[in-house]
mmCIF file of the N, C-alpha and C atoms, coordinates in Angstrom:
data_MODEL
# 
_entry.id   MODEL 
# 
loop_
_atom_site.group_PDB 
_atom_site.id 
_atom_site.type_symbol 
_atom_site.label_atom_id 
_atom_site.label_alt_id 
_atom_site.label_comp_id 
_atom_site.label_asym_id 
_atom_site.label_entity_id 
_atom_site.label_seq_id 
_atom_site.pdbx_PDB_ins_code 
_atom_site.Cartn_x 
_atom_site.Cartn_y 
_atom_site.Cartn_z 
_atom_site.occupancy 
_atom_site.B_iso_or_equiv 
_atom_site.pdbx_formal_charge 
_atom_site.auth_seq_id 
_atom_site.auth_comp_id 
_atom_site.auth_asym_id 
_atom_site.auth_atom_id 
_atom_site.pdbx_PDB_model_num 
ATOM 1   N N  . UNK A 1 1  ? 157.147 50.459 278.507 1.00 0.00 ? 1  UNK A N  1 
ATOM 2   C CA . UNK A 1 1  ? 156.645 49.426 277.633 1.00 0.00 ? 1  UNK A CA 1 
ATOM 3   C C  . UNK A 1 1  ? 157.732 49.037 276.631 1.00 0.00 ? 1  UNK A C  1 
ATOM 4   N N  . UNK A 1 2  ? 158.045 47.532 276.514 1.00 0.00 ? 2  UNK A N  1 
ATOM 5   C CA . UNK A 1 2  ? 159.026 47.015 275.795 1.00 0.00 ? 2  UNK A CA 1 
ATOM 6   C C  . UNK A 1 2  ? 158.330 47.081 274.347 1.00 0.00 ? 2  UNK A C  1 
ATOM 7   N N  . UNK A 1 3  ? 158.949 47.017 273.173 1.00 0.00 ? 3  UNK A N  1 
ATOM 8   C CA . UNK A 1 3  ? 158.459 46.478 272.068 1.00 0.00 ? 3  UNK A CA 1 
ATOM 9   C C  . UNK A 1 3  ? 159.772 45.546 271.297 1.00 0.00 ? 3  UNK A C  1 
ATOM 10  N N  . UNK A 1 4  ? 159.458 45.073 270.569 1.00 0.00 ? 4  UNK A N  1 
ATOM 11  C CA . UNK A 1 4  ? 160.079 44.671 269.657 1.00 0.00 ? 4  UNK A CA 1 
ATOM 12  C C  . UNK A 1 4  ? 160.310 44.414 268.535 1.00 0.00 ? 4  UNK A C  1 
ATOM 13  N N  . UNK A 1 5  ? 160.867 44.614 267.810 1.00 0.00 ? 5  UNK A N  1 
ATOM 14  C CA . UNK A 1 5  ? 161.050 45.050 266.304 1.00 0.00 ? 5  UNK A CA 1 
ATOM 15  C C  . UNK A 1 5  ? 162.254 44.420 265.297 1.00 0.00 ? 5  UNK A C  1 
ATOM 16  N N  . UNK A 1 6  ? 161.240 43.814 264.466 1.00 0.00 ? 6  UNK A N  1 
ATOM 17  C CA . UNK A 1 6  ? 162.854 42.836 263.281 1.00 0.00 ? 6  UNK A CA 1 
ATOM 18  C C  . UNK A 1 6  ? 163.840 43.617 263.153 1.00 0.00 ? 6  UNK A C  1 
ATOM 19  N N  . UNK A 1 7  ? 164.664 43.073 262.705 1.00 0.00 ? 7  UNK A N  1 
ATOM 20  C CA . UNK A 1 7  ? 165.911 44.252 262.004 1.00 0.00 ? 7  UNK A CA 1 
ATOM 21  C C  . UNK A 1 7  ? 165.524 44.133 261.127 1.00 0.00 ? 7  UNK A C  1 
ATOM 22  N N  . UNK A 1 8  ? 165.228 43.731 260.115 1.00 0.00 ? 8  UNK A N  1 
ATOM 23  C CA . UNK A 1 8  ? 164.487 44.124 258.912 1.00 0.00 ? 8  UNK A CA 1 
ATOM 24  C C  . UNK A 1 8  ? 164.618 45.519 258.357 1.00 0.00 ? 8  UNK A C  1 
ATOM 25  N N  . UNK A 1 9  ? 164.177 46.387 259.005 1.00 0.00 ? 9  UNK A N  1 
ATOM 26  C CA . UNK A 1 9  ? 164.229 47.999 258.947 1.00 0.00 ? 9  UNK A CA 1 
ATOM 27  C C  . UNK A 1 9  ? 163.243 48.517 258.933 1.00 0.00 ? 9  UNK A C  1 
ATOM 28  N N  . UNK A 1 10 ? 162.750 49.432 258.832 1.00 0.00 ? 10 UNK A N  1 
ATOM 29  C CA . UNK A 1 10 ? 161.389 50.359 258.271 1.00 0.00 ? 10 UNK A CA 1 
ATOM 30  C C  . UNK A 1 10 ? 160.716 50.315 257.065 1.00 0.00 ? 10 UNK A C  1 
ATOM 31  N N  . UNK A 1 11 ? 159.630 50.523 256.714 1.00 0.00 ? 11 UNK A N  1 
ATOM 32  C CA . UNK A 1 11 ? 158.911 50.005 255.636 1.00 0.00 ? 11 UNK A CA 1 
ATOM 33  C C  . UNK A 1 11 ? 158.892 50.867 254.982 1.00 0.00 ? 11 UNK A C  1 
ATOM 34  N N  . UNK A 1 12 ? 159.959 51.145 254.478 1.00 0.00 ? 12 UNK A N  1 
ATOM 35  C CA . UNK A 1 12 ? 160.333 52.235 253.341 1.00 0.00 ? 12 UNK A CA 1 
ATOM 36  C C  . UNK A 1 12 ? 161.049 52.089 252.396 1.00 0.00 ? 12 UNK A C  1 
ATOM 37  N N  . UNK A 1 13 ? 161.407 52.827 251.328 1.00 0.00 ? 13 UNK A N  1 
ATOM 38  C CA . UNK A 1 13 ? 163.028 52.433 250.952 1.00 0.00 ? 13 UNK A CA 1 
ATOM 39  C C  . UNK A 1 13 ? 163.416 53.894 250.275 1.00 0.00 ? 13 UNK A C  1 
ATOM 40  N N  . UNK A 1 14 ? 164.680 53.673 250.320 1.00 0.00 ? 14 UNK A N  1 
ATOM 41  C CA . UNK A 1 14 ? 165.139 55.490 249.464 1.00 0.00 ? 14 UNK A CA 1 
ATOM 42  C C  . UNK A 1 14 ? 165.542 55.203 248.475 1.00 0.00 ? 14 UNK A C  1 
ATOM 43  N N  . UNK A 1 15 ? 165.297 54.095 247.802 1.00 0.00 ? 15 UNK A N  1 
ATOM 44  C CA . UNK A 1 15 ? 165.447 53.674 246.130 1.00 0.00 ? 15 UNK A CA 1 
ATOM 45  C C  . UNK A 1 15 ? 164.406 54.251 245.963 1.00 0.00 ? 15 UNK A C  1 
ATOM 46  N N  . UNK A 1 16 ? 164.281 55.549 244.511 1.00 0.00 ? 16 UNK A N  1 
ATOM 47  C CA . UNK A 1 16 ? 163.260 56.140 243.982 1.00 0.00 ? 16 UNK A CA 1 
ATOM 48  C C  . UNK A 1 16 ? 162.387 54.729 242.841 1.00 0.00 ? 16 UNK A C  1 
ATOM 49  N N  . UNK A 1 17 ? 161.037 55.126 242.887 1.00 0.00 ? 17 UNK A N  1 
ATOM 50  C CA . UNK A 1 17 ? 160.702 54.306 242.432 1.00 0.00 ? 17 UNK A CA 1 
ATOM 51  C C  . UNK A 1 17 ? 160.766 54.590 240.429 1.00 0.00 ? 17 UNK A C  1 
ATOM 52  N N  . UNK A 1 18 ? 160.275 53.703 239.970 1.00 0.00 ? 18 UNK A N  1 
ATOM 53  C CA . UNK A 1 18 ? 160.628 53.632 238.579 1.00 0.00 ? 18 UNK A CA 1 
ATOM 54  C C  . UNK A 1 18 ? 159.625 54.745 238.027 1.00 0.00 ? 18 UNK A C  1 
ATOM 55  N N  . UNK A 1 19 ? 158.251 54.885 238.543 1.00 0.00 ? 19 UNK A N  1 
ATOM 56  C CA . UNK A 1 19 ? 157.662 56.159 238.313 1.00 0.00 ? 19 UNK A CA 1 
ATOM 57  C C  . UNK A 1 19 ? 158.637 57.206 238.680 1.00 0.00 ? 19 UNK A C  1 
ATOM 58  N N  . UNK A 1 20 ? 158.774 57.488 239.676 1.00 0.00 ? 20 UNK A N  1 
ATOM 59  C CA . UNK A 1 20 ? 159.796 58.723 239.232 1.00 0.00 ? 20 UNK A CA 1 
ATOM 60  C C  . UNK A 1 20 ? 160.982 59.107 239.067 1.00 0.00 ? 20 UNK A C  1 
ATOM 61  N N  . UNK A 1 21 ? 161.604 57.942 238.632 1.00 0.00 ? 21 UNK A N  1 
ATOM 62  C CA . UNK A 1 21 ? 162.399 58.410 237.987 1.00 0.00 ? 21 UNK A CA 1 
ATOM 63  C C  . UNK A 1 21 ? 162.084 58.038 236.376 1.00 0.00 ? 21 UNK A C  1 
ATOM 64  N N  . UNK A 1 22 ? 161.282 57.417 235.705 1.00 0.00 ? 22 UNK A N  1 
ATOM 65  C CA . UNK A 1 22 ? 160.677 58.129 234.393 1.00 0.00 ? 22 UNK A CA 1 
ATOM 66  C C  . UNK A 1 22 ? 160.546 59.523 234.379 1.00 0.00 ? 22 UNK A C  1 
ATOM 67  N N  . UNK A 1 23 ? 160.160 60.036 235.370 1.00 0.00 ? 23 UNK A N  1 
ATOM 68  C CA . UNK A 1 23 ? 159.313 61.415 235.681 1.00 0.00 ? 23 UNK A CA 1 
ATOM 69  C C  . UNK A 1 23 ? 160.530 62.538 235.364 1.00 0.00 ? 23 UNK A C  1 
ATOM 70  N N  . UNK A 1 24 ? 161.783 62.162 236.142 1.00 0.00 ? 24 UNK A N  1 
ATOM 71  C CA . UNK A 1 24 ? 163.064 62.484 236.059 1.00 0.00 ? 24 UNK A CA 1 
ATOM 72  C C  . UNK A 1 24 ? 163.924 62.733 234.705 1.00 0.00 ? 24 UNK A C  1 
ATOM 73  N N  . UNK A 1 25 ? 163.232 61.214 233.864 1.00 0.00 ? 25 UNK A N  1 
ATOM 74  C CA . UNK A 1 25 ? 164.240 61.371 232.997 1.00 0.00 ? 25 UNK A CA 1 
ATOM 75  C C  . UNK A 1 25 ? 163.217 61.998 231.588 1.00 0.00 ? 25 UNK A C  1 
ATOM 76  N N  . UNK A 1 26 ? 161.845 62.804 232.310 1.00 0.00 ? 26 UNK A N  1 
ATOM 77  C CA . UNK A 1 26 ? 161.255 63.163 230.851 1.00 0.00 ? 26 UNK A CA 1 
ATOM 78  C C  . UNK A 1 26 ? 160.461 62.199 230.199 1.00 0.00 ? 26 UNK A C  1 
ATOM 79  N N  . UNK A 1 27 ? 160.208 60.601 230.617 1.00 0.00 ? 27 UNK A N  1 
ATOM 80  C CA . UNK A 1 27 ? 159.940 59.630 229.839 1.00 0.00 ? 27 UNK A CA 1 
ATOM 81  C C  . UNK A 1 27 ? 158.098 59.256 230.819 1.00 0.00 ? 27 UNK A C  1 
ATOM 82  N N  . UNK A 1 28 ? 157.213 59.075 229.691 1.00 0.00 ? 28 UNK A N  1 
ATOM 83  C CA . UNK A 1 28 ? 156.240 58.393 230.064 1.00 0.00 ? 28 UNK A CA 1 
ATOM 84  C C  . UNK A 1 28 ? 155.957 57.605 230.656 1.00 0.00 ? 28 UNK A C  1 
ATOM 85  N N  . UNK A 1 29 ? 155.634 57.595 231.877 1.00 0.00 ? 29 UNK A N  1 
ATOM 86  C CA . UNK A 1 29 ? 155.561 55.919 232.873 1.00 0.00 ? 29 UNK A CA 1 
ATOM 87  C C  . UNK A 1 29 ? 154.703 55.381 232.276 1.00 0.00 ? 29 UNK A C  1 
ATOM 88  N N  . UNK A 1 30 ? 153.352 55.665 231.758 1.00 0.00 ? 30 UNK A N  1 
ATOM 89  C CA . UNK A 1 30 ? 152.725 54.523 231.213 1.00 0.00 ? 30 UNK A CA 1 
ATOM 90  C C  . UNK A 1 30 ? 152.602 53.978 229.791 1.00 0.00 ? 30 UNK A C  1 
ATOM 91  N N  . UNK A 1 31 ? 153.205 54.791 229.003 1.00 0.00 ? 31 UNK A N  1 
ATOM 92  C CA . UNK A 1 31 ? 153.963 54.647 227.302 1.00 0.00 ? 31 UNK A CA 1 
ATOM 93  C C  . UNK A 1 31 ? 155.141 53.658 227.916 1.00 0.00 ? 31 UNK A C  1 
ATOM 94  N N  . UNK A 1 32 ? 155.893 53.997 229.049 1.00 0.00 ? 32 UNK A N  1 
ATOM 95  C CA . UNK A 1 32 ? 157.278 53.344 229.026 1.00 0.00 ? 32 UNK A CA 1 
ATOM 96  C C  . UNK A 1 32 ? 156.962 51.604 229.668 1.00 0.00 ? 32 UNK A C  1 
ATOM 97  N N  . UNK A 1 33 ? 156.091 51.596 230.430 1.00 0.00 ? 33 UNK A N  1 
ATOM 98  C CA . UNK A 1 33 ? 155.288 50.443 230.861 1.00 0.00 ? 33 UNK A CA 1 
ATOM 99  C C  . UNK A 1 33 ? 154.836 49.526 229.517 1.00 0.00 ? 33 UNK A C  1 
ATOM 100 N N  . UNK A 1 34 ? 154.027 50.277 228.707 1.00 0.00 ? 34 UNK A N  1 
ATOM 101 C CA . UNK A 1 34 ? 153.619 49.740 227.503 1.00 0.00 ? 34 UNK A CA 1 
ATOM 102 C C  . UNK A 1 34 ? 154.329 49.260 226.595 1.00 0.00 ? 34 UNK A C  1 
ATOM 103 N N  . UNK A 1 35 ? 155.554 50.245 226.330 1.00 0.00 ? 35 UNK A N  1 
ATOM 104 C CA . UNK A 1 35 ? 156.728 49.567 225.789 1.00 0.00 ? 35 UNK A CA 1 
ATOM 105 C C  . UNK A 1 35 ? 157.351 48.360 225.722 1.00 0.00 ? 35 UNK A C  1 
ATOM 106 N N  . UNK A 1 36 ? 157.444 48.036 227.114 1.00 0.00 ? 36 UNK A N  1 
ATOM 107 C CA . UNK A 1 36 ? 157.960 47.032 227.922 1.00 0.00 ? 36 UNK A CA 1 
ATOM 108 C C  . UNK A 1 36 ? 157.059 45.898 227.627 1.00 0.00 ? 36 UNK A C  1 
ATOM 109 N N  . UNK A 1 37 ? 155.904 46.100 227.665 1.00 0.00 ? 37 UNK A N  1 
ATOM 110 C CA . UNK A 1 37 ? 154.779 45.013 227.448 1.00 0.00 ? 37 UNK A CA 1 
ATOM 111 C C  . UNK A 1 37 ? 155.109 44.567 226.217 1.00 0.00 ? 37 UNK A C  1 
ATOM 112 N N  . UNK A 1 38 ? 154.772 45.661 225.218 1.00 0.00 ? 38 UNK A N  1 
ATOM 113 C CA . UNK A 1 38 ? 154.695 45.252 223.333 1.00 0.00 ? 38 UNK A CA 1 
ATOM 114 C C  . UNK A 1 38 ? 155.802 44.807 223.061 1.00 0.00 ? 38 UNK A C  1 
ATOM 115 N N  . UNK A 1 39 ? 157.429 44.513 223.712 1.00 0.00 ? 39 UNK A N  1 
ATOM 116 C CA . UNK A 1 39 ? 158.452 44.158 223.404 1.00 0.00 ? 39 UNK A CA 1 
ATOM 117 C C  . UNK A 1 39 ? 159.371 44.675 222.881 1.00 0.00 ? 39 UNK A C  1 
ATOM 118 N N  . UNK A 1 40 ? 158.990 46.044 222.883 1.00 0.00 ? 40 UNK A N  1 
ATOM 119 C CA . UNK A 1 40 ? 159.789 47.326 221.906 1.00 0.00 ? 40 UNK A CA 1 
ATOM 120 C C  . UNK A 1 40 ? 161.624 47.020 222.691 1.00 0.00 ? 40 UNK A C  1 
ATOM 121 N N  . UNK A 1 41 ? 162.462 47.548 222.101 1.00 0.00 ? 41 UNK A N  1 
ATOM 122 C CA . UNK A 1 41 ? 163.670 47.808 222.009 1.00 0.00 ? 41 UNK A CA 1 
ATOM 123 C C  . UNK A 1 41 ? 164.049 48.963 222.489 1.00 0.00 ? 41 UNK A C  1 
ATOM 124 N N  . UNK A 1 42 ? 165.221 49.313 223.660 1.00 0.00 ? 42 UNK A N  1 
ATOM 125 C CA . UNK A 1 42 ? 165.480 50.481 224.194 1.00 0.00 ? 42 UNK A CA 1 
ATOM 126 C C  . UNK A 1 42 ? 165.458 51.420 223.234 1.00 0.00 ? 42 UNK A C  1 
ATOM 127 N N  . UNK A 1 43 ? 166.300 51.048 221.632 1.00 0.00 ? 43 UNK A N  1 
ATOM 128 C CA . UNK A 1 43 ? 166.574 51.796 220.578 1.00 0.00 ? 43 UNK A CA 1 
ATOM 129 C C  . UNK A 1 43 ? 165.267 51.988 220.213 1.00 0.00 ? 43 UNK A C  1 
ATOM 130 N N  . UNK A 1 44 ? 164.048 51.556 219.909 1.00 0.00 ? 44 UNK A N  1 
ATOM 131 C CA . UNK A 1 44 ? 162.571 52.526 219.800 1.00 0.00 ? 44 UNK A CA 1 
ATOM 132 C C  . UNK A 1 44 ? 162.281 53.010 220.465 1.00 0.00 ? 44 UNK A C  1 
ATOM 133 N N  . UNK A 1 45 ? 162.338 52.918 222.306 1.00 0.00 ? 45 UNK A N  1 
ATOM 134 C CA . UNK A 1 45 ? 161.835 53.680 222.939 1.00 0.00 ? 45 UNK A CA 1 
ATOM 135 C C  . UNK A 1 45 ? 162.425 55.017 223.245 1.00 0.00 ? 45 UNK A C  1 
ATOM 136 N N  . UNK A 1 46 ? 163.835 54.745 223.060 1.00 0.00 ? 46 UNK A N  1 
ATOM 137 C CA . UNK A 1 46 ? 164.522 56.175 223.113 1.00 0.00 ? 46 UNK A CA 1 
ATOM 138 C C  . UNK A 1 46 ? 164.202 57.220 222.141 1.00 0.00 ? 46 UNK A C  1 
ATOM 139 N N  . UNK A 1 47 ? 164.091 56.538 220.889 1.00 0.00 ? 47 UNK A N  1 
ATOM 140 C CA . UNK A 1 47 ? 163.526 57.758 219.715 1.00 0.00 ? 47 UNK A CA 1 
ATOM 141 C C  . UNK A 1 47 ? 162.229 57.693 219.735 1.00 0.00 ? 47 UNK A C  1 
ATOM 142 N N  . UNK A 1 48 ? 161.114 57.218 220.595 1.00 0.00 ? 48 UNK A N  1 
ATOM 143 C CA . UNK A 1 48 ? 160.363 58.053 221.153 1.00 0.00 ? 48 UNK A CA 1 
ATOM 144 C C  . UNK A 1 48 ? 159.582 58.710 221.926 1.00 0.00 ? 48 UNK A C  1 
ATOM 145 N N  . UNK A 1 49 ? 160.674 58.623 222.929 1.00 0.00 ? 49 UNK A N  1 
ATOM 146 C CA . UNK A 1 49 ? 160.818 59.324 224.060 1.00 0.00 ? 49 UNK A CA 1 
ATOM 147 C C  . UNK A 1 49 ? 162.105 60.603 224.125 1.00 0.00 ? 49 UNK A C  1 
ATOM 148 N N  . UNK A 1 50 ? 162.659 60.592 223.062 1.00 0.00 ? 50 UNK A N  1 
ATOM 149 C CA . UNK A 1 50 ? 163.764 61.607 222.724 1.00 0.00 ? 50 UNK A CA 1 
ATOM 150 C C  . UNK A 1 50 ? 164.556 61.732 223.799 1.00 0.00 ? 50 UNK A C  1 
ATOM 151 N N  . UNK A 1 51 ? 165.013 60.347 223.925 1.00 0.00 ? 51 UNK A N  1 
ATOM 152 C CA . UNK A 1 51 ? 166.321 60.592 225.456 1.00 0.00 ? 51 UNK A CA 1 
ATOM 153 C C  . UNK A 1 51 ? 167.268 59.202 224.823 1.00 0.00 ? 51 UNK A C  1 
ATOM 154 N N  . UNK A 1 52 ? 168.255 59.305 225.382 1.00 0.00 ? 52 UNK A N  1 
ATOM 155 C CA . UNK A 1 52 ? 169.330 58.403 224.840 1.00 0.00 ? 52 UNK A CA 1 
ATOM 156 C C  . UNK A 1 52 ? 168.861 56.634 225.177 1.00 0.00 ? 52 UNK A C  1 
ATOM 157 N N  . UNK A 1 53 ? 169.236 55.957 224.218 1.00 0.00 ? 53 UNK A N  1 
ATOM 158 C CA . UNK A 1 53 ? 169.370 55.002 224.548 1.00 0.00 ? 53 UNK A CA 1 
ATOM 159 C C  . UNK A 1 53 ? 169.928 54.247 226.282 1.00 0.00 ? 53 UNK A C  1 
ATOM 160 N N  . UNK A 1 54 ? 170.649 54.730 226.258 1.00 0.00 ? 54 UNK A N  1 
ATOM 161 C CA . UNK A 1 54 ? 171.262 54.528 227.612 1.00 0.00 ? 54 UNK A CA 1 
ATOM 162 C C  . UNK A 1 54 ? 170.163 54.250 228.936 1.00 0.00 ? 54 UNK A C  1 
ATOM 163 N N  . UNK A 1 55 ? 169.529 56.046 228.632 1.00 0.00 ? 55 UNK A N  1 
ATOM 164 C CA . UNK A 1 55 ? 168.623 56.423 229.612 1.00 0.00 ? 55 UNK A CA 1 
ATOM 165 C C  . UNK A 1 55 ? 167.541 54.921 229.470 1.00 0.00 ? 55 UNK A C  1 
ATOM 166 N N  . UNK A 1 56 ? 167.139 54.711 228.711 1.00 0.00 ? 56 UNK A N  1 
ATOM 167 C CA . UNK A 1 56 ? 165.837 53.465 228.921 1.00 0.00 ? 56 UNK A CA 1 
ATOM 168 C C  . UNK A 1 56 ? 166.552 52.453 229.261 1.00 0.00 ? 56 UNK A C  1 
ATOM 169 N N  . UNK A 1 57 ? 167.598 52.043 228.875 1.00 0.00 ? 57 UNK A N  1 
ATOM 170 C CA . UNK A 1 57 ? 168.654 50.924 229.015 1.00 0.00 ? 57 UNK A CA 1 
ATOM 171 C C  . UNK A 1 57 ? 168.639 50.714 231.016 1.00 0.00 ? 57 UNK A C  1 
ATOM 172 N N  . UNK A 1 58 ? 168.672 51.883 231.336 1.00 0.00 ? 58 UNK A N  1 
ATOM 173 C CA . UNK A 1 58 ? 169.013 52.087 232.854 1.00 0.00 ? 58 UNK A CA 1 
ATOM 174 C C  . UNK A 1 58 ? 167.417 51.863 233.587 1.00 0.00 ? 58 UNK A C  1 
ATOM 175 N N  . UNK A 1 59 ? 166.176 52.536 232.724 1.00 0.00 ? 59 UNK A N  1 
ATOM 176 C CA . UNK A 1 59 ? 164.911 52.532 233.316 1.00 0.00 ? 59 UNK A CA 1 
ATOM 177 C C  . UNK A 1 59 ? 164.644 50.811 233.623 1.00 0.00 ? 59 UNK A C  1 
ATOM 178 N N  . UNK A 1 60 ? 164.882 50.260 232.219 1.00 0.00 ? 60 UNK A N  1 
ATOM 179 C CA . UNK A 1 60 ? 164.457 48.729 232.041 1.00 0.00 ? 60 UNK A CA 1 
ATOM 180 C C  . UNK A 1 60 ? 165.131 48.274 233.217 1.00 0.00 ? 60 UNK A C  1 
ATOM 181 N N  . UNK A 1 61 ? 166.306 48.314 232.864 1.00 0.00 ? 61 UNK A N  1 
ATOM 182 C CA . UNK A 1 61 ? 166.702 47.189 234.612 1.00 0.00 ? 61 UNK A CA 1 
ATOM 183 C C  . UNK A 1 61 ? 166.624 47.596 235.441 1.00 0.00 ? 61 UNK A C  1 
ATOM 184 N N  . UNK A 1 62 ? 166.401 49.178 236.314 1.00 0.00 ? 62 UNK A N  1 
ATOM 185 C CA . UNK A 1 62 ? 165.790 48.988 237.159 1.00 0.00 ? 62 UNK A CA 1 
ATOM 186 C C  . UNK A 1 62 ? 164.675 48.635 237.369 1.00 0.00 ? 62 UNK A C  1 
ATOM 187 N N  . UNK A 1 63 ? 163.548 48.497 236.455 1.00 0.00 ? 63 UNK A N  1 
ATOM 188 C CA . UNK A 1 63 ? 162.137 48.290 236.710 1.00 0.00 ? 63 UNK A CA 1 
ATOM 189 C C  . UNK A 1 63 ? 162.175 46.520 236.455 1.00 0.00 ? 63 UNK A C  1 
ATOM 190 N N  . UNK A 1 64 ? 163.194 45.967 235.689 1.00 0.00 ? 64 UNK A N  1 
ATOM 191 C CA . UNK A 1 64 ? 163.265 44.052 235.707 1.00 0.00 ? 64 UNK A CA 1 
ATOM 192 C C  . UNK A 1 64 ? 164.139 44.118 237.129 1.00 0.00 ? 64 UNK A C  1 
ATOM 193 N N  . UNK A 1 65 ? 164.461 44.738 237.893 1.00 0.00 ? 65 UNK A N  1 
ATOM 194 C CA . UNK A 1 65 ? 165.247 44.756 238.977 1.00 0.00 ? 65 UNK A CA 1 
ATOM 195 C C  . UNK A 1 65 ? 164.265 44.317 240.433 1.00 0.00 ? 65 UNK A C  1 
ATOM 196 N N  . UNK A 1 66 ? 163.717 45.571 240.225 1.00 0.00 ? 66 UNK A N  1 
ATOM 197 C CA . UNK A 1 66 ? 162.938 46.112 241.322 1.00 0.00 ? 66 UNK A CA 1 
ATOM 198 C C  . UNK A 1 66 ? 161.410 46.457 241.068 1.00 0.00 ? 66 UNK A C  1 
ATOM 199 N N  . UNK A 1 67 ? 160.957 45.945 239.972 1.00 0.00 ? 67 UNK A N  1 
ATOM 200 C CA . UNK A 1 67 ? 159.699 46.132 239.690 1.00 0.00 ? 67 UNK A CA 1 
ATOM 201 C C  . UNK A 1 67 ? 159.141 47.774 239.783 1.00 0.00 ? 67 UNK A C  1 
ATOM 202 N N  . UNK A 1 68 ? 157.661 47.734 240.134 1.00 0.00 ? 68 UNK A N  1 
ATOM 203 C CA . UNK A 1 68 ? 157.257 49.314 239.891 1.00 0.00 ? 68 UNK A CA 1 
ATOM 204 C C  . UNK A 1 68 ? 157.457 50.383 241.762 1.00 0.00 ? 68 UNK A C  1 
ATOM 205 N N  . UNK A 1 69 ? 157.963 49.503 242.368 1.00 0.00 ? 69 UNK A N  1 
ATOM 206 C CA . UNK A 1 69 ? 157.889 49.851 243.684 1.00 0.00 ? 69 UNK A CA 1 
ATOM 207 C C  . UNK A 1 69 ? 158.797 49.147 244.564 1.00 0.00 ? 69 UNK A C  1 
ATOM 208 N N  . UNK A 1 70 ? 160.083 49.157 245.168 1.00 0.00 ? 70 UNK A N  1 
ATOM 209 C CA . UNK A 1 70 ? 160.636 48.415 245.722 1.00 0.00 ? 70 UNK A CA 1 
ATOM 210 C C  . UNK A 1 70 ? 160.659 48.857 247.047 1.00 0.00 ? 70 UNK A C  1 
ATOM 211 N N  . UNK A 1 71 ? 159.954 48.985 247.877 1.00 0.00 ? 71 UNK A N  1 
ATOM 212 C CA . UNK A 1 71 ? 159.281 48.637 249.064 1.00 0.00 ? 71 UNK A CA 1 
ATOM 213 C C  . UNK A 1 71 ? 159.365 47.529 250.128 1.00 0.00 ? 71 UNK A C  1 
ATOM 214 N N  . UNK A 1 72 ? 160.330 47.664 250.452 1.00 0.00 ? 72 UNK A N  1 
ATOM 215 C CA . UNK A 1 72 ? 160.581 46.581 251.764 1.00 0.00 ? 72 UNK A CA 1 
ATOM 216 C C  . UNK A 1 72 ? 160.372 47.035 252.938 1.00 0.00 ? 72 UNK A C  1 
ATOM 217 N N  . UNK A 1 73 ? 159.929 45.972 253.945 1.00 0.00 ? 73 UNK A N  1 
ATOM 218 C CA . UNK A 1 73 ? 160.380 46.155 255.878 1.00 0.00 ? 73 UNK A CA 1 
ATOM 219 C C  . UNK A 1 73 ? 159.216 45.779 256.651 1.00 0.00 ? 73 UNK A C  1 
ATOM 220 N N  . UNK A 1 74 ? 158.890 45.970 257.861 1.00 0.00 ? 74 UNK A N  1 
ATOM 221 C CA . UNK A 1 74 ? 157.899 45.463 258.262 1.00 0.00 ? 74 UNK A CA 1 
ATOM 222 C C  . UNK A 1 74 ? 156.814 45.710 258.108 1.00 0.00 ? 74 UNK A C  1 
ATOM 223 N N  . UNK A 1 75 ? 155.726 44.463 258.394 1.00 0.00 ? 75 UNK A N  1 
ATOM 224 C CA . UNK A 1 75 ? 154.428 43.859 257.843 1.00 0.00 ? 75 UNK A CA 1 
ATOM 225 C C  . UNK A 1 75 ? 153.704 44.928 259.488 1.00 0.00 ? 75 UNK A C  1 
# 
């Protein structure tokens, strides 16, 4: 039996998603979500979440990147 299949790839991806890597970096996924909503500043969320500026600096664009799940491939 033939099949056929996009190249597209598999409906996976090995980009961790933004939940865990919050999870990773110690930081609240749904405080850090909320953050994001209320308009807070990496510099508030880092002091309080007690991780460097940097670290949220890196969460934010991946999550304005790739949203909460970046999940591609076939339907």
């Amino acid at each position: 039996m033939s099949h056929k299949y996009s190249s597209r790839g598999a409906p996976w991806d090995t980009r961790p998603s933004i939940k865990e890597m919050c999870a990773e970096a110690g930081v609240d996924w749904n405080r850090f979500i909320a953050g994001i909503k209320r308009g807070r500043s990496d510099e508030e969320m880092a002091s309080e979440f007690g991780v460097s500026e940097r670290t949220i600096t890196s969460l934010r664009r991946h999550f304005e990147k790739y949203g909460i799940a970046s999940v591609e491939g076939q339907d």
